[in-house]
C-alpha positions as CSV (number, residue, x, y, z in Angstrom):
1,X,107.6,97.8,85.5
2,X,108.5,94.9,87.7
3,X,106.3,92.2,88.5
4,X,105.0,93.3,91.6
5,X,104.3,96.9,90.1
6,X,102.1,96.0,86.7
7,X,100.9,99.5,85.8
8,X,100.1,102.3,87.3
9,X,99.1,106.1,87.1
10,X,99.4,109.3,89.2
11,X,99.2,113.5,89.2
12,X,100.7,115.4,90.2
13,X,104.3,115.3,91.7
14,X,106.3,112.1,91.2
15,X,105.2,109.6,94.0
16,X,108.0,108.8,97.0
17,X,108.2,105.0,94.9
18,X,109.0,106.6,91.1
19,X,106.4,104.6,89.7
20,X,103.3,105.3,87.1
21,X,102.0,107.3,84.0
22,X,102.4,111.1,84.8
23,X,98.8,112.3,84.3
24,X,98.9,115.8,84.9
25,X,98.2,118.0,88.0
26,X,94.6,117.6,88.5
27,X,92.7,115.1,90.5
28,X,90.8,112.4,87.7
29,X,87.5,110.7,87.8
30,X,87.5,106.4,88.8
31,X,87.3,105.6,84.9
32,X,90.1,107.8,83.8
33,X,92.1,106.8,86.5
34,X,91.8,103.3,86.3
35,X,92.1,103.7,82.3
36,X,95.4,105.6,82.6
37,X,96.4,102.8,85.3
38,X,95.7,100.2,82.7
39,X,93.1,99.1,84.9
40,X,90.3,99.2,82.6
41,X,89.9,95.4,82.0
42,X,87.5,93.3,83.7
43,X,87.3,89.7,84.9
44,X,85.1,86.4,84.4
45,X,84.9,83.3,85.6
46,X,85.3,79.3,84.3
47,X,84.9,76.1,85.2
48,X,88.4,74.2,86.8
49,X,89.5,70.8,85.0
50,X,91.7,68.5,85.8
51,X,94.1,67.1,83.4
52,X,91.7,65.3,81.5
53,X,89.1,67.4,80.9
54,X,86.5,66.6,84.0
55,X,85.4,69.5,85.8
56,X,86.4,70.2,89.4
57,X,83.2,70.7,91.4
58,X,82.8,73.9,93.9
59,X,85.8,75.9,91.9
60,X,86.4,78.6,89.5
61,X,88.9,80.2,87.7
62,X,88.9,83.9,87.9
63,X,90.4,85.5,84.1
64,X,90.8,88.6,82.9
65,X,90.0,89.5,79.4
66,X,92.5,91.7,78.5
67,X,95.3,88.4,78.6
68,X,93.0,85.5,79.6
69,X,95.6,85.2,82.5
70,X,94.7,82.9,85.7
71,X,94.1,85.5,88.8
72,X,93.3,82.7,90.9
73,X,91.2,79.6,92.1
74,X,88.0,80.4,94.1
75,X,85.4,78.5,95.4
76,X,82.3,78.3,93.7
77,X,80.5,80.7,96.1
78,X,83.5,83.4,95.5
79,X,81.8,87.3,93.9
80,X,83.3,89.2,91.1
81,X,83.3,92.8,91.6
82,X,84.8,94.5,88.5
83,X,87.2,97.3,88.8
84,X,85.0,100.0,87.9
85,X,82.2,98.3,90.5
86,X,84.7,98.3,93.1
87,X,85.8,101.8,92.7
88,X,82.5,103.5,91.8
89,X,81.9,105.3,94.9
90,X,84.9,106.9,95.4
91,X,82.9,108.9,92.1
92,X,80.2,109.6,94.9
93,X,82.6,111.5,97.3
94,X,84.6,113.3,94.9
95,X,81.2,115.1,93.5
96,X,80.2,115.7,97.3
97,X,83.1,116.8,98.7
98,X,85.0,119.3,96.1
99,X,88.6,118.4,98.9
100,X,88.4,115.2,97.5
101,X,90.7,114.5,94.9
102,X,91.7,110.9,93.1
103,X,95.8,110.9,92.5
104,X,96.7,107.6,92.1
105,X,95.9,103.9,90.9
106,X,97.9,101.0,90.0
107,X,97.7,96.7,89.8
108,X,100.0,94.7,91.7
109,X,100.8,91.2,91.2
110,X,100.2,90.8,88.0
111,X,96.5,92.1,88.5
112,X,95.7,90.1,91.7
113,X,95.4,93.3,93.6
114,X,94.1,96.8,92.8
115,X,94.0,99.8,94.6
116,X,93.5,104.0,94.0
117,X,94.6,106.4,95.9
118,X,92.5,109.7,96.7
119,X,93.7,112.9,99.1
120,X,90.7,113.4,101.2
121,X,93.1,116.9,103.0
122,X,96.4,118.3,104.5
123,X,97.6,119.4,108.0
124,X,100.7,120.4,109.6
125,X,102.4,118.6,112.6
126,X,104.4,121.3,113.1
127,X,105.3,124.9,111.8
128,X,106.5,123.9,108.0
129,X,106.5,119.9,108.7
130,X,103.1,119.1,106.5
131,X,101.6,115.8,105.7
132,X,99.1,115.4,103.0
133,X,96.5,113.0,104.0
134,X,95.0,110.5,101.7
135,X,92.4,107.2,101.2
136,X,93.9,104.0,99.9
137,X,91.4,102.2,98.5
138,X,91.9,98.1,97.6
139,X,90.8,94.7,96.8
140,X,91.8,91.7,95.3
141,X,90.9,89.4,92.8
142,X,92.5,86.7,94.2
143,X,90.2,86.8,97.4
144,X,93.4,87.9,99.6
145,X,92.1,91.0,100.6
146,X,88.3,92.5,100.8
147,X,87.3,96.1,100.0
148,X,88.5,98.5,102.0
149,X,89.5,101.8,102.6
150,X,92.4,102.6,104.5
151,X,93.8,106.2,106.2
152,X,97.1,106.5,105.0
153,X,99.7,110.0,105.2
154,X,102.5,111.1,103.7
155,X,104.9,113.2,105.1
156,X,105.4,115.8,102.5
157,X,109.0,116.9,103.4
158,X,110.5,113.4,103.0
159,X,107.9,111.8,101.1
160,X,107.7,109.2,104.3
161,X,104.4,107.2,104.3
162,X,102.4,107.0,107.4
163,X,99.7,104.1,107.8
164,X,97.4,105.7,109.6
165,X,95.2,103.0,110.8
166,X,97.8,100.4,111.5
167,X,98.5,99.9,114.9
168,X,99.1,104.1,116.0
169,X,97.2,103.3,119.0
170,X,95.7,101.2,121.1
171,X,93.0,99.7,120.0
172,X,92.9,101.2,116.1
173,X,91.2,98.9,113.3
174,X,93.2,98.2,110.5
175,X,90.7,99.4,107.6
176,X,87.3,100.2,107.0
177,X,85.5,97.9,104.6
178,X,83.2,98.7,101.9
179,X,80.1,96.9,101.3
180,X,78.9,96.0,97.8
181,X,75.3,97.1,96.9
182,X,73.5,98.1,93.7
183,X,71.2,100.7,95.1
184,X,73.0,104.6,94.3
185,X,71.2,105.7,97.4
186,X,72.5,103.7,99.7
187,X,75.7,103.5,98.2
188,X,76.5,107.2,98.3
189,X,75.2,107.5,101.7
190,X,78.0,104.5,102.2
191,X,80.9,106.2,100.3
192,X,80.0,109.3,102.6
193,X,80.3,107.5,105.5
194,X,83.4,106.3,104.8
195,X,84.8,109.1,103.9
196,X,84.0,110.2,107.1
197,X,85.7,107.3,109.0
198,X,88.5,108.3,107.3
199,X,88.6,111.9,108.1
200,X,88.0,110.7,111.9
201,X,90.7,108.2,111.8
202,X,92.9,111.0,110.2
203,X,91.9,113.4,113.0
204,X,93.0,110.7,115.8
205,X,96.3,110.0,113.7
206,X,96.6,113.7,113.8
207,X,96.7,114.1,118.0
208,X,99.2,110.8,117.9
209,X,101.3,113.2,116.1
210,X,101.5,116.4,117.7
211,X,101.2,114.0,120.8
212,X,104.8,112.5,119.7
213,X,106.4,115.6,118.2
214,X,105.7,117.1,122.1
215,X,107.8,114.2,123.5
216,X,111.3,114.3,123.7
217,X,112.9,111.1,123.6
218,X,115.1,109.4,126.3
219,X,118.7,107.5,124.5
220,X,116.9,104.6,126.5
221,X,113.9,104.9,124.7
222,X,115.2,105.0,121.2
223,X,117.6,101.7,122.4
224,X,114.4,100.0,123.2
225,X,112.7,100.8,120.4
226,X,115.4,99.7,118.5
227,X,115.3,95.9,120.2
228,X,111.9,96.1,119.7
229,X,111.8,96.1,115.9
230,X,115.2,94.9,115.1
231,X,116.5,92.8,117.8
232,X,120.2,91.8,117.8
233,X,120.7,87.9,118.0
234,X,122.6,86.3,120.4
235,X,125.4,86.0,117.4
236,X,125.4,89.5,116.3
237,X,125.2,90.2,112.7
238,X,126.3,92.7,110.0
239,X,122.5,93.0,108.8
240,X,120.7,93.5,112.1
241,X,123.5,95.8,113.1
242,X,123.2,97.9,110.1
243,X,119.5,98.3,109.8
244,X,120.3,99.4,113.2
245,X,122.8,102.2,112.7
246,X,120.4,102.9,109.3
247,X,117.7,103.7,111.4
248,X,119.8,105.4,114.2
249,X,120.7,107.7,111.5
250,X,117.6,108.7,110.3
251,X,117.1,108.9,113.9
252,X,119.1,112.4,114.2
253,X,119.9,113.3,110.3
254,X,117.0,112.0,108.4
255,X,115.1,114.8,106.3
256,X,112.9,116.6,108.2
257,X,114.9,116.8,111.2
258,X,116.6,120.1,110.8
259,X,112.7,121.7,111.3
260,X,112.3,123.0,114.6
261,X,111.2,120.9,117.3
262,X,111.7,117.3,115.4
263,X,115.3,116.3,116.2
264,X,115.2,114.0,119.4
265,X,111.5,113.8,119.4
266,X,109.5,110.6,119.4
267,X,107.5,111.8,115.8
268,X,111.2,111.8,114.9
269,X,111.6,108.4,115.9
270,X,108.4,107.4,113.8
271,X,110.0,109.2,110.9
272,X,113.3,107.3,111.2
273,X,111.2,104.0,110.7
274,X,109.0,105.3,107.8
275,X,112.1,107.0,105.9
276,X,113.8,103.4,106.6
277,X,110.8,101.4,105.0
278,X,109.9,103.9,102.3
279,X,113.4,104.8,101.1
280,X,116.0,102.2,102.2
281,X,114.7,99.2,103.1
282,X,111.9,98.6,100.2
283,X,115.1,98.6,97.7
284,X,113.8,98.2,94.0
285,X,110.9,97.9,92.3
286,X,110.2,94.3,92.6
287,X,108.6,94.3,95.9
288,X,108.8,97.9,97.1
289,X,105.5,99.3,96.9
290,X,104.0,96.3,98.5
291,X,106.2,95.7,101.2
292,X,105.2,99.2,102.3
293,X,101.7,99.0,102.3
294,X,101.1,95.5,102.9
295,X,104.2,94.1,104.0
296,X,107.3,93.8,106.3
297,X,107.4,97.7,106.0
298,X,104.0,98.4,107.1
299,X,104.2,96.0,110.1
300,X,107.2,97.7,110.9
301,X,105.7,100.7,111.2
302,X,103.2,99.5,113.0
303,X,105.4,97.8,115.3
304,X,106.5,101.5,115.9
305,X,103.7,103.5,116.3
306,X,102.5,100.6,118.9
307,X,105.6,101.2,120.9
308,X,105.0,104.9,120.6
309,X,101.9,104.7,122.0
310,X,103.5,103.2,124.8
311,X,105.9,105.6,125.4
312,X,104.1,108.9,125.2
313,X,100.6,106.8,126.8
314,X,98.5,107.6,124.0
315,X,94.8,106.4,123.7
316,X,93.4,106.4,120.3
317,X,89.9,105.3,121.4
318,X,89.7,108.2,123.6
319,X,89.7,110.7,121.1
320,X,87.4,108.7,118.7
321,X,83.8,109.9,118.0
């Protein structure tokens, strides 16, 4: 595993990045998955010092036990959630809602960031182009990123992955957070609500679809999305112009297109960027799965889906609940 990938599991087929422990076929519970991630450490905190032994007021050092290694410096005030805390409700929604399955879990960055991954259902865009729809669930313990869940696709012909909730239309959040709490009541009333956020964000990301696959693109459309998300300078170059012809070519041979209705369509266009990011552009392990979730890749896309949006005038809000 590289450093950015530290360990991970899945079920299943082989995900789109090639990482992980193959764990069978069926969906897991939180504390097999994060065992079989080699996620089943916890953390704790210590006093900072200087060089010579005097403690550093209003900071602590966040370890793990399984290596004693250094997550990160927090302030004083900064929570621990442990990896099973974090991820105990997803427990909740699988035993309520039997479509609900866990697939995937990993650590990143040398165990700063943690995430599962759970398929919460399935559609179809068009005749034989599916996507399987799924939660990603994260957090940090680094204090980068808060709990949160976050509607993320996959586009099961191509493997492409689809954020969901970044930027698909105007005026989408970017993630749902997930408050902490010790009471089971309230927390599986919580994890139920989220799960229904999700679904709702997964319905809106659904009509942005069909939306796009209905719109056939103009050669002046695809040239401005193309300076839109990779502008050529002034002093052309080799790189900008071959991302370009890359993406071009995904454009009107990438997989997927040879289903009827996607060639020339703007849910082709969206599909040029994602195979780009997923499969050309997030070379290697080192940085691959994070660019694309986190990263360049992921603001690419949502650079995309934005412009989309444009194009075919599409208004997330109004379809939300």
């Amino acid at each position: 595993m590289s450093h950015e990938v530290e360990s991970m599991m899945f079920v299943g087929e082989t995900p789109w990045h090639g990482l992980g422990t193959y764990c069978g076929d069926e969906g897991v519970d939180v504390d097999t998955a994060l065992m079989a991630s080699g996620l089943d450490w916890t953390v704790y905190d210590e006093p900072v010092h200087t060089t010579e032994g005097s403690v550093i007021p209003g900071f602590k050092a966040i370890r793990r036990d399984s290596d004693n290694s250094v997550l990160s410096i927090n302030q004083e005030s900064y929570r621990i959630f442990q990896n099973q805390e974090a991820f105990a409700f997803l427990d909740a929604i699988v035993a309520e809602d039997g479509g609900v399955k866990i697939e995937t879990a990993g650590s990143l960055r040398m165990g700063k960031r943690i995430f599962i991954v759970a398929q919460t259902g399935s559609r179809e865009v068009l005749p034989g182009d599916g996507v399987n729809e799924y939660m990603l669930v994260f957090t940090s313990h680094d204090g980068s990123l808060a709990l949160t869940a976050l509607p993320t696709s996959v586009r099961v012909v191509c493997n492409n992955t689809l954020q969901a909730a970044r930027g698909m239309a105007r005026g989408q959040k970017s993630g749902i957070k997930i408050r902490h709490t010790t009471r089971m009541d309230v927390q599986v009333a919580d994890a139920l609500s989220t799960l229904s956020d999700i679904r709702a964000a997964h319905a809106i990301q659904a009509r942005f679809e069909e939306t796009l696959a209905a719109h056939k693109m103009k050669a002046t459309e695809w040239a401005a999305l193309l300076d839109k998300i990779v502008p050529l300078p002034e002093t052309r170059t080799a790189r900008a112009e071959g991302k370009r012809d890359d993406l071009t070519h995904f454009y009107k041979e990438g997989i997927g297109t040879d289903i009827k209705g996607v060639r020339d369509t703007a849910w082709a266009a969206l599909n040029a960027v994602t195979q780009f990011t997923t499969h050309q552009d997030a070379r290697g392990d080192t940085t691959r799965l994070d660019r694309v979730l986190w990263g360049s890749g992921a603001a690419l896309v949502t650079q995309t889906s934005e412009f989309l949006a444009e194009v075919v005038d599409f208004d997330g809000t109004a379809f939300a609940a």
